[in-house]
N, C-alpha and C positions, 0 to 999 in steps of 0.2 A: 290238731297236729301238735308235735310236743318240739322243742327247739325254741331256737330264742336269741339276742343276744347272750344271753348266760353260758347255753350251751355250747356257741362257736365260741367262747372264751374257753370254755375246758376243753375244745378242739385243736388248739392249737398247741398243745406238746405234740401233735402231726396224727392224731390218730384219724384211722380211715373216718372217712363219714357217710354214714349207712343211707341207702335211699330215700329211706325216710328227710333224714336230716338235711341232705342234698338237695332235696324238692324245699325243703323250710326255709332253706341259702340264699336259694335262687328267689325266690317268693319277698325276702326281707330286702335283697339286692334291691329287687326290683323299686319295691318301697323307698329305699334310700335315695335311690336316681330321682325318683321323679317328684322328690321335695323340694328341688330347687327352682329357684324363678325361671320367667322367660329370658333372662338375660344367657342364664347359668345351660340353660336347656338348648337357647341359639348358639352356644357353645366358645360365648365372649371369654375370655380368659385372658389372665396375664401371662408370665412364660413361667409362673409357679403352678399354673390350672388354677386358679381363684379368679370365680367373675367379677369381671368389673364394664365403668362405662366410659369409652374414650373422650376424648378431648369436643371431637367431631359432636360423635352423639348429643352430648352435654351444649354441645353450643346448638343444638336441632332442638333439643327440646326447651332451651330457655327462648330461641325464637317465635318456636311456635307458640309462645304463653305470651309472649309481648305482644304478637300480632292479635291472638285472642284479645288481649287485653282492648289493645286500642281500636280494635271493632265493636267492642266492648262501649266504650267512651261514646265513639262515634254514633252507635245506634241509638245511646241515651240521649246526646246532642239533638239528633234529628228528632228524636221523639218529645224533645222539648223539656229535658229532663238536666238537670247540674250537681256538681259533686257539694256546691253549697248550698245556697237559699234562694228564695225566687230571685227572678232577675225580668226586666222589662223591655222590650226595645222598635223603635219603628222597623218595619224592614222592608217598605216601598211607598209609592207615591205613584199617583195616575188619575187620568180626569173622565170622570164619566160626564160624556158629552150629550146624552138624554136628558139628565138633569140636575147638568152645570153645576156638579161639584166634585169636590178633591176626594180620592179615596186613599184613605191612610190602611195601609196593611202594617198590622200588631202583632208582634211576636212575645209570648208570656212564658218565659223558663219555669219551671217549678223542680225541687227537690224529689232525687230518685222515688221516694219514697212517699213527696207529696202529692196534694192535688191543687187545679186550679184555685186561687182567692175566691172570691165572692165579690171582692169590694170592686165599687165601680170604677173604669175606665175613664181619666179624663186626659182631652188631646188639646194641646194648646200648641196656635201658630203663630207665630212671630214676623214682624216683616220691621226690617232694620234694626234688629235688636229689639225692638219693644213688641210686646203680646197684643193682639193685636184680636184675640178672641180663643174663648176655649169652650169646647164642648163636653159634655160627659154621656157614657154609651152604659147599657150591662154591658159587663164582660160575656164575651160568647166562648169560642173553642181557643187552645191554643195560639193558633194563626188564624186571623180574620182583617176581616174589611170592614172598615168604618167608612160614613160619608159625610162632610162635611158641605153644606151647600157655599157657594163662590160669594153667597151676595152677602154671608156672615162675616167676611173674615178680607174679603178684594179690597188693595188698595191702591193699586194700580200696577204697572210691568215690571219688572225685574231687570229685564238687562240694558244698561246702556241711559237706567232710570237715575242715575243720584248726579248731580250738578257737576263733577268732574266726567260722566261719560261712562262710570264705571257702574256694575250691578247691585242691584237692592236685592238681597236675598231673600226669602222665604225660609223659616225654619219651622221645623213640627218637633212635639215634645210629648211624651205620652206619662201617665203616671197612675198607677195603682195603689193605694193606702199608704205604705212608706216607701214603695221603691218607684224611683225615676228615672226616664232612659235619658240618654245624650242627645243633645238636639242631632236634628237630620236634618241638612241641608239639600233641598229642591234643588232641582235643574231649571235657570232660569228662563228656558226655553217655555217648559210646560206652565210657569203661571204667569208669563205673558198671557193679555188677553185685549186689549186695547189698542187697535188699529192709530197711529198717531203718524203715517205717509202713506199720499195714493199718486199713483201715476197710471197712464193709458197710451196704448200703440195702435195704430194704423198703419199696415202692411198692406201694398198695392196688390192685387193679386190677377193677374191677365192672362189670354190667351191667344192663339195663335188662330189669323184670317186665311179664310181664303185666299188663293190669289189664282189668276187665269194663265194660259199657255207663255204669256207673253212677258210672267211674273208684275204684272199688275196684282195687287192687292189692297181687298180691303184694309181702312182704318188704317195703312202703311204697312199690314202685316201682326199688327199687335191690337188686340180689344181688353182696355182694360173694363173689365167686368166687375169690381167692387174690390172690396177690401175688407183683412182681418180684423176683426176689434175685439181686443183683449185690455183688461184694466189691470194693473199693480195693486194691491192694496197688505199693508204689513207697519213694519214699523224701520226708522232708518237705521241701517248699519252703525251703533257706536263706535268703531273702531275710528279714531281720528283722522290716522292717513288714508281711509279707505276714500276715493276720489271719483267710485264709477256711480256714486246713488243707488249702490245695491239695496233691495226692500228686502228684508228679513220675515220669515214665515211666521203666520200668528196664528190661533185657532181659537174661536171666539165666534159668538152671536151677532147676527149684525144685518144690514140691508144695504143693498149698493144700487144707486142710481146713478145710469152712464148715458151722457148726454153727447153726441159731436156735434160742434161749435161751428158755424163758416160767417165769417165777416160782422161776429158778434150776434148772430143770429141760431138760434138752435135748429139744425138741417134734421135731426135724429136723436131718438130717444129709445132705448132697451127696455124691453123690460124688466119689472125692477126684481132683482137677484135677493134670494132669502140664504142665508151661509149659517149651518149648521154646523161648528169644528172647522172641516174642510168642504163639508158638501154643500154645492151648492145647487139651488134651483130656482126653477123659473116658469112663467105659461110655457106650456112645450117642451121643457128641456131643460137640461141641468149639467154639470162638470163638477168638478174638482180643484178646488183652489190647489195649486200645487209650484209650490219654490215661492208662493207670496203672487203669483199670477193666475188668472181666470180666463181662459177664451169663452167670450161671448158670443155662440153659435148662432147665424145667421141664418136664411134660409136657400143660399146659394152653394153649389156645391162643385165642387173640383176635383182632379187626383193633381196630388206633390210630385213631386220627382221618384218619391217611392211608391207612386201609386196606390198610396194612400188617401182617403175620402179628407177631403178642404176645406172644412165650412165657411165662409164668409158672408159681409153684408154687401146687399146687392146694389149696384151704383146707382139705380134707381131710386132706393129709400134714402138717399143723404147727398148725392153729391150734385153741386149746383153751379158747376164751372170751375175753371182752374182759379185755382190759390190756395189758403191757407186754413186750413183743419185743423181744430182743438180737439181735446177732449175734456170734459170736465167731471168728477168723479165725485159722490157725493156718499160719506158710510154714515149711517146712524147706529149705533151701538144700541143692543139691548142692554136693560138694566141688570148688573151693576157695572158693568165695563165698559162704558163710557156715556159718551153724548153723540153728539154729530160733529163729522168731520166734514167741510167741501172743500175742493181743490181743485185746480188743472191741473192737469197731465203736465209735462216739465217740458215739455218741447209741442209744438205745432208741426205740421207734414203739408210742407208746399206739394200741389198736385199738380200739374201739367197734359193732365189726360184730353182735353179739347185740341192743344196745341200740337201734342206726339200723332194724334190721330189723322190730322188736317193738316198738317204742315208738306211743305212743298220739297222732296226730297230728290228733286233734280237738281243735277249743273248745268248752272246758265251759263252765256257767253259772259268776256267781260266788257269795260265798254267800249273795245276796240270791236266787240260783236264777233270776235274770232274765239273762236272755242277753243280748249286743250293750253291756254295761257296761263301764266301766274296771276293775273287779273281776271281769269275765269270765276264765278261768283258760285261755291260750295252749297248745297244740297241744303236746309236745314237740318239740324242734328234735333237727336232726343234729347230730350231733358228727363233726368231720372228724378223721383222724388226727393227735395232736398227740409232740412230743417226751415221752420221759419216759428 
């Protein structure tokens, strides 16, 4: 086809424009339009008809680039990656209790563009400022787990441990060829491990007799039938004003022998409890140390008030007439977290159970022999379990 710009330039002193040239117009039109951008095409214009991009827009699109951006950031972060040079740092702490050591999780940054070091990983703990042992690992991925065994580096509890009452920290430090992390400060809770107070309870636990038409009843109506034994064992509350002898939770290796005491004599003996962390076990049976106490599952059994299974020791194995019940509680610590502890329990449990059972719970006359008087002679009463 013949036309052109040129030729609609010599068309415009108005001459007709022949079919031909008409079909070339529209064709080159057509061309012209559709050179312009998307903006130009969505038909953005200012009030000259020249595209442009508003205020709005402009602030849409440098949003969307910031966001990009800092997802951007974000995803190099988590992947372990920085906009500078390697970087080190611990980022947990936890005890494996199979075999009683501290696990350090290691966090290794490296440059966008780098790769992990080579060079080895060395972890050093601190216990009151002074180092107190370090170890050295290969370095593995990224994030990993190191272990440290307890009996390298234990030097005794944390909290409640320095001569004013206040806590001996634990700190870990990790360190790769020249770059070192910040010490990380443990939770003194977790490198406690040295059982240093034990206490034990005796909870009477009874039930209700028969009685006949005439409200006669056996044993007065009540049988007690043994009692709960549970031992304490943890370490004592630091807290100065604290005044109840709260025992603090410990988690630690160890062996507990629980003995009840009557009149200086051993009436009962458990048997002897092996404590794993929290678990513990026994011939027969086992629990959960939990809050710093243990029930010592007997082989007597009851329902509570919620009808829930009782266990207790049966008053046949330990009790030898009324009076006065110890306990004595004995932990030996596996190595390296301590030695052996023994103790009594902090209180004794006067018992009354011959007396509550036999006792004479009529009114007698008084010694005018006439009944319903102020000198009428009262029923025996119960005696409830008291301290001794």
């Amino acid at each position: 086809m013949s036309g052109g710009l040129l030729e609609k330039a010599q068309n415009v002193g108005g001459d007709e424009p022949t079919a031909e040239s008409s079909t070339s117009q529209s064709n080159e039109a057509t061309i012209l339009e559709s050179s312009g951008g998307l903006l130009e095409r969505a038909g953005v214009t200012d009030d000259a008809g020249t595209p442009f991009i508003s205020a709005s827009q402009k602030k849409g699109i440098a949003g969307g680039i910031v966001a990009l951006l800092i997802l951007f950031i974000a995803y190099q972060a988590v992947m372990g990656f920085s906009l500078g040079g390697n970087s080190i740092s611990v980022a947990a702490l936890e005890v494996d209790e199979a075999d009683d050591a501290l696990r350090v999780q290691v966090f290794v940054g490296t440059p966008m563009f780098g790769g992990i070091p080579d060079d080895e990983l060395s972890i050093s703990i601190s216990y009151n400022g002074t180092v107190v042992h370090t170890a050295f690992f290969e370095r593995k991925a990224k994030l990993s787990w190191y272990e440290i065994p307890f009996s390298d580096f234990y030097q005794g509890n944390s909290r409640g441990a320095a001569e004013d009452s206040s806590d001996i920290v634990y700190t870990v430090s990790v360190s790769q060829g020249s770059f070192t992390s910040t010490e990380y400060s443990s939770d003194s809770a977790l490198m406690d491990r040295t059982i240093n107070d034990v206490d034990g309870e005796l909870i009477a636990v009874t039930e209700d007799t028969d009685c006949d038409s005439e409200g006669n009843c056996e044993k007065n109506g009540l049988d007690h039938v043994g009692a709960q034994f549970r031992v304490g064992v943890g370490i004592t509350d630091p807290v100065e004003s604290n005044s109840t002898g709260l025992l603090l939770h410990v988690d630690s290796d160890y062996t507990i022998e629980a003995s009840i005491i009557f009149e200086d004599s051993v009436v009962y003996t458990f048997s002897t409890v092996s404590v794993d962390g929290s678990t513990a076990t026994w011939a027969g049976g086992g629990g959960l140390v939990e809050e710093a106490w243990l029930d010592l599952k007997g082989d007597g059994q009851t329902l509570d008030s919620f009808d829930a299974i009782q266990n207790y020791i049966q008053r046949g194995n330990f009790f030898d007439g009324d009076g006065c019940y110890s306990i004595e509680v004995t932990v030996t610590h596996e190595s390296p977290f301590g030695d052996t502890l023994s103790d009594t329990g902090s209180q004794g449990y006067l018992f009354w159970w011959d007396y509550n059972e036999n006792r004479d719970t009529e009114q007698g006359p008084g010694p005018d022999g006439i009944m319903e008087t102020e000198d009428d002679t009262p029923g025996e009463e119960y005696k409830p379990t008291e301290a001794c």
